[in-house]
DRENGU-684929 format. One record per residue (C-alpha): residue number from 0; residue in one letter; x, y, z. Coordinates in steps of 0.05 Angstrom, whole numbers, plus 5000, padded with zeros to 4 digits. Example, Ala and Ser with C-alpha at 12.3 -4.5 7.8 and 13.67 -1.06 7.14 Angstrom:
2
<pt 0; A; <5246; 4910; 5156>>
<pt 1; S; <5273; 4979; 5143>>
// end
This chain:
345
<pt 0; X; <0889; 8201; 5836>>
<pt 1; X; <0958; 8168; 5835>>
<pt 2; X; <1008; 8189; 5788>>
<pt 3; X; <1032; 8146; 5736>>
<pt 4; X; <1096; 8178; 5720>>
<pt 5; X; <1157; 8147; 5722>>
<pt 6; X; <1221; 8195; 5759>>
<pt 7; X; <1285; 8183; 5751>>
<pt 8; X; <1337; 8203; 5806>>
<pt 9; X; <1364; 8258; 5762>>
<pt 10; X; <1298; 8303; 5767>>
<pt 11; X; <1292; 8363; 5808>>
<pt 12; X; <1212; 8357; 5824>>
<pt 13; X; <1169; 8305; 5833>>
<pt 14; X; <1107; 8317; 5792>>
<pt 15; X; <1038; 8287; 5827>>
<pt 16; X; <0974; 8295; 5792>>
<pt 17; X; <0933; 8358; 5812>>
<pt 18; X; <0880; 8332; 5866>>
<pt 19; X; <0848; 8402; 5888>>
<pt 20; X; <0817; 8418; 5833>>
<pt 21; X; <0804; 8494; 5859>>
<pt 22; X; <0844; 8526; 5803>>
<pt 23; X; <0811; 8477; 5748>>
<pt 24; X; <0756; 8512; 5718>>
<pt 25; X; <0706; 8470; 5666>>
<pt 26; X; <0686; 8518; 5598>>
<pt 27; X; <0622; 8502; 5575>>
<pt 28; X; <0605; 8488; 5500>>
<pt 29; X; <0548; 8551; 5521>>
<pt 30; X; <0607; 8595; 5548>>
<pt 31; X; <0651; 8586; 5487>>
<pt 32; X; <0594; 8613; 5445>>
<pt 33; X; <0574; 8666; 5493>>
<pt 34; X; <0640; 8688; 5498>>
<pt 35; X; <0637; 8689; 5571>>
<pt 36; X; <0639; 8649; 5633>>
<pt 37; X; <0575; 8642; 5673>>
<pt 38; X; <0570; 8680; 5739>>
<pt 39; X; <0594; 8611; 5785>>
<pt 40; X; <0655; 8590; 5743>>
<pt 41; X; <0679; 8671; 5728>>
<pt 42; X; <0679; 8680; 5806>>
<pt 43; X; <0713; 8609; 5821>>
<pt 44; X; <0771; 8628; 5769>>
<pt 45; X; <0780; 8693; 5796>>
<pt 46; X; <0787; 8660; 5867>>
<pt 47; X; <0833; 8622; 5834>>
<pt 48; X; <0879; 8676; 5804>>
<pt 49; X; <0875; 8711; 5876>>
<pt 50; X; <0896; 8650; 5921>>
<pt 51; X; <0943; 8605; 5873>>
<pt 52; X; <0970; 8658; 5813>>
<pt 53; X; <0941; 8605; 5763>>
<pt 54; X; <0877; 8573; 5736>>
<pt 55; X; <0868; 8515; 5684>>
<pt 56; X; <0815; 8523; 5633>>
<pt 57; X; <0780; 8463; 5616>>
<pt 58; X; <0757; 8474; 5540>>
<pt 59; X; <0771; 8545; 5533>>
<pt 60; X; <0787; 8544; 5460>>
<pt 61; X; <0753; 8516; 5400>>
<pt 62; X; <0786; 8441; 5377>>
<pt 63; X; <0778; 8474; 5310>>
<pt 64; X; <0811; 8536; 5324>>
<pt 65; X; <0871; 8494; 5357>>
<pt 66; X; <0877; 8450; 5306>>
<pt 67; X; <0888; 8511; 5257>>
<pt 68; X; <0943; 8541; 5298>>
<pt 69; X; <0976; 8475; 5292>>
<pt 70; X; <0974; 8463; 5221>>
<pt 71; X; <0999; 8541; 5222>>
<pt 72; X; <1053; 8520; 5264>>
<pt 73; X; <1074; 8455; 5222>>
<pt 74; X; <1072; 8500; 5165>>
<pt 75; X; <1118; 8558; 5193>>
<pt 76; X; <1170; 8510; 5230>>
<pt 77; X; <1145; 8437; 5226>>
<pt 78; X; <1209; 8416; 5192>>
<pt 79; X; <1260; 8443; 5237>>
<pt 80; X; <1291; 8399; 5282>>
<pt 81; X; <1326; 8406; 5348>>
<pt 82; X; <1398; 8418; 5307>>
<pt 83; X; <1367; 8473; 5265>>
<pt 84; X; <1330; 8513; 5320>>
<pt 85; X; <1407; 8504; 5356>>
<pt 86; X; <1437; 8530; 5294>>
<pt 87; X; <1388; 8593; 5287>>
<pt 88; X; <1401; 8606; 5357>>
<pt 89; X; <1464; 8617; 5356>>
<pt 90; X; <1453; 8663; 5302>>
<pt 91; X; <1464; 8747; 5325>>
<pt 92; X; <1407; 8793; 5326>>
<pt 93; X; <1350; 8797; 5297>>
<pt 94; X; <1322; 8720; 5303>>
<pt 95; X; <1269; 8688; 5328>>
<pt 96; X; <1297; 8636; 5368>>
<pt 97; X; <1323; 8631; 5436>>
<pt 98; X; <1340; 8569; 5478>>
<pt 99; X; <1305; 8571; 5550>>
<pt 100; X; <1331; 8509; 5567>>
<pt 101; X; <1348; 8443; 5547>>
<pt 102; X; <1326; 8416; 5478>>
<pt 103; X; <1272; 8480; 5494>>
<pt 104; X; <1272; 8531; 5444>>
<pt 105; X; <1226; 8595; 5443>>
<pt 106; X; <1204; 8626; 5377>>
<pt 107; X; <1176; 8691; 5363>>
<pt 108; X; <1110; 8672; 5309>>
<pt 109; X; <1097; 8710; 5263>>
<pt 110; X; <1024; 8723; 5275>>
<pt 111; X; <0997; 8703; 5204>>
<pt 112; X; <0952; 8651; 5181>>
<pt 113; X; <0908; 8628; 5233>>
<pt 114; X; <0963; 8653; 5288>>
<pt 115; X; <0931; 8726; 5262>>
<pt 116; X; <0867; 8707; 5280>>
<pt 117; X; <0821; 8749; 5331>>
<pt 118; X; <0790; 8694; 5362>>
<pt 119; X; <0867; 8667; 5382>>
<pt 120; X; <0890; 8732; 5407>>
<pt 121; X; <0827; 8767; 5426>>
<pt 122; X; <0790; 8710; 5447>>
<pt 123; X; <0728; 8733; 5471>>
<pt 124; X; <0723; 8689; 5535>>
<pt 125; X; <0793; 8708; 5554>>
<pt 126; X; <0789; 8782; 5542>>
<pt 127; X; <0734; 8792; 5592>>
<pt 128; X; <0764; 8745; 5646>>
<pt 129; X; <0826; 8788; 5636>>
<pt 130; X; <0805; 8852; 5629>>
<pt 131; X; <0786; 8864; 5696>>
<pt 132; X; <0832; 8829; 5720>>
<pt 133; X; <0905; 8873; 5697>>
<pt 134; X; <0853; 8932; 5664>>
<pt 135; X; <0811; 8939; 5597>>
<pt 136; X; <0870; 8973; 5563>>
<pt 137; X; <0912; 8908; 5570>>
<pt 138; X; <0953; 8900; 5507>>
<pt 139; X; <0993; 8838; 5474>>
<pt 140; X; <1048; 8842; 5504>>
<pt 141; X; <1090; 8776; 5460>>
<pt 142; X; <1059; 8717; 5423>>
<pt 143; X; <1119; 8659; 5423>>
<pt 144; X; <1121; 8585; 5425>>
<pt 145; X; <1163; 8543; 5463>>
<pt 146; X; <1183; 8473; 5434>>
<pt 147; X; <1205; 8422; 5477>>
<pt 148; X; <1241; 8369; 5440>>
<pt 149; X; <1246; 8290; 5453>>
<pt 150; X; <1291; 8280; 5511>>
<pt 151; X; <1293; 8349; 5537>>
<pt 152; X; <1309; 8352; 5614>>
<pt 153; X; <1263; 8381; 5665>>
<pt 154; X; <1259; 8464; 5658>>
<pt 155; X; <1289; 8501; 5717>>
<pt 156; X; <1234; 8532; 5768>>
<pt 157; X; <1233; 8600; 5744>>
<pt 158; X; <1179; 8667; 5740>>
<pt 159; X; <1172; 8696; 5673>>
<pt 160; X; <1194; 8763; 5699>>
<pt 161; X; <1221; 8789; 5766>>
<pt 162; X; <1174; 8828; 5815>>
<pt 163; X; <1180; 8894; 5801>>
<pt 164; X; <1205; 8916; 5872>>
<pt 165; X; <1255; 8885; 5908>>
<pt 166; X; <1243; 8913; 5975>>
<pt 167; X; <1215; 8862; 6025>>
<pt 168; X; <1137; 8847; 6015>>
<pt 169; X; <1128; 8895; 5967>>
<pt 170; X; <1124; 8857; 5891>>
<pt 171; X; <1088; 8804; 5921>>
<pt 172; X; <1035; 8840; 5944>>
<pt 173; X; <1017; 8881; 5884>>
<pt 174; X; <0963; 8874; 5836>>
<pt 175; X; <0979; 8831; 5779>>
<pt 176; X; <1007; 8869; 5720>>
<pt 177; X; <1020; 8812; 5662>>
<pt 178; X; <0990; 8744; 5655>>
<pt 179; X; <1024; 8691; 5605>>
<pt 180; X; <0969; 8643; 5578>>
<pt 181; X; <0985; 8576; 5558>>
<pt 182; X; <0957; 8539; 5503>>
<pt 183; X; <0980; 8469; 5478>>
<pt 184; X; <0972; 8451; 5408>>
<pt 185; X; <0974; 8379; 5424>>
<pt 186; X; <0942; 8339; 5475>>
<pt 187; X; <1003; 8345; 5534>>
<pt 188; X; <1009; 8273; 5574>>
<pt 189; X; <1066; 8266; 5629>>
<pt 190; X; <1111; 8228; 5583>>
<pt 191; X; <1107; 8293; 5533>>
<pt 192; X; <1126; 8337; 5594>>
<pt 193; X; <1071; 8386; 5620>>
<pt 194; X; <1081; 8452; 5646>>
<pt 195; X; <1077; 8436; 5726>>
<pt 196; X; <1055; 8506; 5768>>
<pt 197; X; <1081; 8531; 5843>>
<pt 198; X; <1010; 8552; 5862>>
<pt 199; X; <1009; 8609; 5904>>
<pt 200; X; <1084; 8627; 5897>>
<pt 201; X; <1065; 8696; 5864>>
<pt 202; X; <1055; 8716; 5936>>
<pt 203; X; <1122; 8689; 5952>>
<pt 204; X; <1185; 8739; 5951>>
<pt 205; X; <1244; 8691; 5928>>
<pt 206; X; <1253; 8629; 5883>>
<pt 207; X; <1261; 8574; 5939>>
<pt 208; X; <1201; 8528; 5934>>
<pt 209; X; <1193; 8450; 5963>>
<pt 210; X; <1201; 8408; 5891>>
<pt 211; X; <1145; 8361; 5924>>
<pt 212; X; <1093; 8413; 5921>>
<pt 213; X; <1090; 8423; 5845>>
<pt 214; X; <1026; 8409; 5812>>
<pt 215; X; <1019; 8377; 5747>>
<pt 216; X; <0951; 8367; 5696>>
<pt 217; X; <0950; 8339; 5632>>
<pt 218; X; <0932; 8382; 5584>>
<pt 219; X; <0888; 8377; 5521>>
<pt 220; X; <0876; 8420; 5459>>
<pt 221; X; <0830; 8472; 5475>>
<pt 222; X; <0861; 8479; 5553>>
<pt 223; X; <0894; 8534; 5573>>
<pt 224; X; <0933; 8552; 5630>>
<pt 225; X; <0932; 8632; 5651>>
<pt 226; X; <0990; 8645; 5701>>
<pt 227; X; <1003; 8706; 5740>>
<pt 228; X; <1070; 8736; 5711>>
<pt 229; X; <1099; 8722; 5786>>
<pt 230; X; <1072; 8650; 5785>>
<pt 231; X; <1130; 8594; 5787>>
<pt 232; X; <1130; 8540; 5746>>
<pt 233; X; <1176; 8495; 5701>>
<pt 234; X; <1174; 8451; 5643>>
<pt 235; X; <1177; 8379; 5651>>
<pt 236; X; <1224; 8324; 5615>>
<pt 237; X; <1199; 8309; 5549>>
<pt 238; X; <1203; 8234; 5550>>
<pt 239; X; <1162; 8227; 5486>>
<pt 240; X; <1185; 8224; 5414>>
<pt 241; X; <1143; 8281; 5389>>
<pt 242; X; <1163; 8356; 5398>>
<pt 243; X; <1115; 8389; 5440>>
<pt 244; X; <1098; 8466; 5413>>
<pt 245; X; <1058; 8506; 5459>>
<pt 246; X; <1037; 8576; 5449>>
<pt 247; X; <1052; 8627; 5500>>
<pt 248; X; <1014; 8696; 5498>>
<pt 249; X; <1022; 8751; 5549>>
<pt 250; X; <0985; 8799; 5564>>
<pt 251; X; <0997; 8869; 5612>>
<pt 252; X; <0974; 8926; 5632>>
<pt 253; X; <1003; 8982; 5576>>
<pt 254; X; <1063; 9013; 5619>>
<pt 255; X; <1098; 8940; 5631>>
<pt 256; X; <1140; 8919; 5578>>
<pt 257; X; <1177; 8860; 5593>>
<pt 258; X; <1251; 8881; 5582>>
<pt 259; X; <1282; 8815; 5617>>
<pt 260; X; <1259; 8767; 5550>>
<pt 261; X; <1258; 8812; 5501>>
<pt 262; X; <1272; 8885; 5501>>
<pt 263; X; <1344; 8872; 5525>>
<pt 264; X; <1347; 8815; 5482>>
<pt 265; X; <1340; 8854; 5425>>
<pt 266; X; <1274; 8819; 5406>>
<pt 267; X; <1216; 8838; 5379>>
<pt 268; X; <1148; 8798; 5421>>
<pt 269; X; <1099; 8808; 5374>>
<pt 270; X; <1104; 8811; 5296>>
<pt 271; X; <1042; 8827; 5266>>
<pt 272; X; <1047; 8849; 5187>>
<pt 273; X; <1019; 8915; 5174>>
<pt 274; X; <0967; 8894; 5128>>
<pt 275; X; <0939; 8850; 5178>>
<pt 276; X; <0936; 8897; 5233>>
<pt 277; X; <0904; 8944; 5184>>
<pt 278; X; <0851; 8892; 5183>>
<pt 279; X; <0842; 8878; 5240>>
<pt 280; X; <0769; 8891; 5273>>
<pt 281; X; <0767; 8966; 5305>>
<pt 282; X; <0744; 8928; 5371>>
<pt 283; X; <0807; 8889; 5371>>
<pt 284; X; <0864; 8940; 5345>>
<pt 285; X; <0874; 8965; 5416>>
<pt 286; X; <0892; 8895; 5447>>
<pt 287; X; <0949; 8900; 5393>>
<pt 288; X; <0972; 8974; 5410>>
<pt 289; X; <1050; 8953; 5395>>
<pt 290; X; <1041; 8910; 5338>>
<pt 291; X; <1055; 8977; 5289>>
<pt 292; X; <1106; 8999; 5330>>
<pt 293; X; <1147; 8930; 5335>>
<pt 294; X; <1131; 8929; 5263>>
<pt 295; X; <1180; 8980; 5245>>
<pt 296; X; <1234; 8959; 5293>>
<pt 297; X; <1239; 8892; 5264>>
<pt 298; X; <1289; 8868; 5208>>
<pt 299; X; <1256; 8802; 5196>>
<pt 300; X; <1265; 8804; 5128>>
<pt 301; X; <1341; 8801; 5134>>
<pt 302; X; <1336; 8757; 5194>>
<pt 303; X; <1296; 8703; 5151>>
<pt 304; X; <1337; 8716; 5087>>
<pt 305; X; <1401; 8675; 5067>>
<pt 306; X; <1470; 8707; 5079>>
<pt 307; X; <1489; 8738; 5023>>
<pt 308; X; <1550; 8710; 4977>>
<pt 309; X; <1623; 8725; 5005>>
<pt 310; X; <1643; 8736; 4942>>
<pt 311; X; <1594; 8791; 4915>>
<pt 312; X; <1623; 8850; 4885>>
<pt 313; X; <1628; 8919; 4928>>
<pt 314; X; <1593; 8969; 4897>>
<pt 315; X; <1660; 9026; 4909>>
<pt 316; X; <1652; 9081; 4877>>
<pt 317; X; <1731; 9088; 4881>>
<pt 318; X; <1736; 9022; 4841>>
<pt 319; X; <1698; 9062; 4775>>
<pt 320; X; <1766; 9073; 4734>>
<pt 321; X; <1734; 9089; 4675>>
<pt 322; X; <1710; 9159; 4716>>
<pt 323; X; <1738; 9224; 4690>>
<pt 324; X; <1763; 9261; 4741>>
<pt 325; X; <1733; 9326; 4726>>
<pt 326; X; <1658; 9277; 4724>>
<pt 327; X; <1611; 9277; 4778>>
<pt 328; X; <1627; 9212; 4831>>
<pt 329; X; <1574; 9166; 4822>>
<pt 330; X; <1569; 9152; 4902>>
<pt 331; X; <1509; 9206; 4892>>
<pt 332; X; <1544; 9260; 4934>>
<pt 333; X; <1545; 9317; 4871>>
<pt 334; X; <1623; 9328; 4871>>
<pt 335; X; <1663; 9325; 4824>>
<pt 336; X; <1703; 9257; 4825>>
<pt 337; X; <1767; 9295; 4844>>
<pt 338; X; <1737; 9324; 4895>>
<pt 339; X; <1700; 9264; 4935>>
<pt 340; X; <1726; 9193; 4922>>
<pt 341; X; <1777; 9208; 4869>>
<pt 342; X; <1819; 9258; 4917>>
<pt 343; X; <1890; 9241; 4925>>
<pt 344; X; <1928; 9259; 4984>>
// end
């Protein structure tokens, strides 16, 4: 099927429609509530996920349950504009935003609401096409959103991670060990820009690919996209006028940690609140292993709160002139004031 979208000189791939539809699997209204794929489609997507480093699910999610995270999504960042997620950018450690690319911004969620809910994170159908695939002790590894704005350029071709061995051959050839799946919270036409996949370049060792050999779907609510960690693929132009927010969620085997985007970022992937982990289903606690652990790294309270007043008084316990010297200092130390803050000399 012919392409309808319009390239301009300046872009470095030309996106075609997907016509093998090999990697597209179809999800049944029976699988969703089954929780599983049937025999025929599990083995095609796993044939998929061997061969290409990618397959497309058709109708993998609920509308309903994509339709949630979005009003979730409106609700936590829905008024922030391309200027704003700039400014918090540029802000130091901790935030939750990082720029990946033109008018692209990536933000850590804070996995409340309906972003905190099981059947997002611990989808049923995607936890057992998964777990066999990078083990059944795979954990959350992040849960982030990138937000392509109105007008941003074409994403460069990238992997989400490097292989883990440089040596000839050798990453390449090695069992998967982290997935990213893709979810759009809107329907995702070529004018809103698309996430367009290398398929099969997890098997190859450097970043050089033909720009002609991309392959680009549209996407609707409910599709998702799970990608071999090694998998290229880019972002296309966002020639709309809407933003377009799409969920990322990785998952990996428990030794990876994925210190390129976050750990040497100083970010924290997933942010779970306590009480919500707490209450979380004992079937479902293991998929989010780190979540207590990331818990207590994180300082989002003072990355969310307003800078404090430059002109607030310093609580100095050498400023308290009305202390006797022979008192005890009221820093808390149990000297006497002449003897800790109040020495001279």
């Amino acid at each position: 099927m012919a392409s309808t979208f319009a390239q301009s000189s300046s872009d470095p791939v030309a996106p075609k429609w997907a016509e093998d539809q090999d990697w597209i699997v179809t999800v049944s209204a029976r699988e969703i509530a089954s929780g599983g794929l049937t025999p025929d489609n599990d083995g095609r997507a796993r044939a998929a996920m061997h061969l290409y480093g990618a397959v497309l699910f058709r109708g993998a999610f609920a509308p309903a349950t994509v339709d949630a995270m979005y009003r979730e999504y409106l609700t936590q960042f829905g008024t922030l504009d391309l200027a704003e997620m700039r400014n918090r950018a540029a802000k130091p450690a901790p935030t939750r935003f990082m720029e990946v690319g033109g008018s692209r911004y990536e933000v850590i969620l804070p996995m409340t609401g309906s972003f905190g809910e099981p059947e997002v994170f611990a989808n049923n159908l995607l936890i057992r096409f998964l777990a066999p695939l990078i083990g059944r002790d795979l954990h959350l590894n992040s849960f982030t959103a990138v937000i392509s704005h109105p007008g941003a350029p074409p994403q460069r071709v990238h992997r989400d991670y490097p292989h883990l061995f440089f040596e000839p051959g050798v990453g390449p050839s090695l069992l998967v060990h982290a997935v990213n799946v893709v979810v759009p919270l809107i329907d995702v036409d070529m004018q809103t820009g698309p996430t367009g996949v290398w398929l099969g370049s997890h098997r190859a060792q450097d970043l050089a690919v033909d720009p002609q050999s991309i392959t680009v779907c549209p996407l609707q609510r409910g599709d998702c996209i799970v990608l071999d960690y090694r998998t290229l693929h880019a972002g296309l132009p966002n020639r709309s006028g809407q933003a377009r927010p799409i969920v990322y969620m990785v998952y990996a085997r428990p030794w990876f940690f994925d210190y390129a985007n976050h750990v040497n970022r100083s970010r924290i992937p997933v942010d779970m609140p306590l009480e919500r982990y707490e209450a979380l289903p004992a079937s479902v606690r293991p998929i989010m292993a780190r979540a207590p652990y990331y818990r207590m790294l994180a300082r989002w309270d003072e990355a969310d709160a307003p800078a404090p007043a430059v002109d607030e008084p310093v609580d100095d316990p050498a400023s308290e002139s009305k202390v006797g010297r022979n008192e005890v200092c009221p820093c808390g130390s149990g000297k006497k004031y002449k003897h800790c803050h109040g020495r001279v000399g």
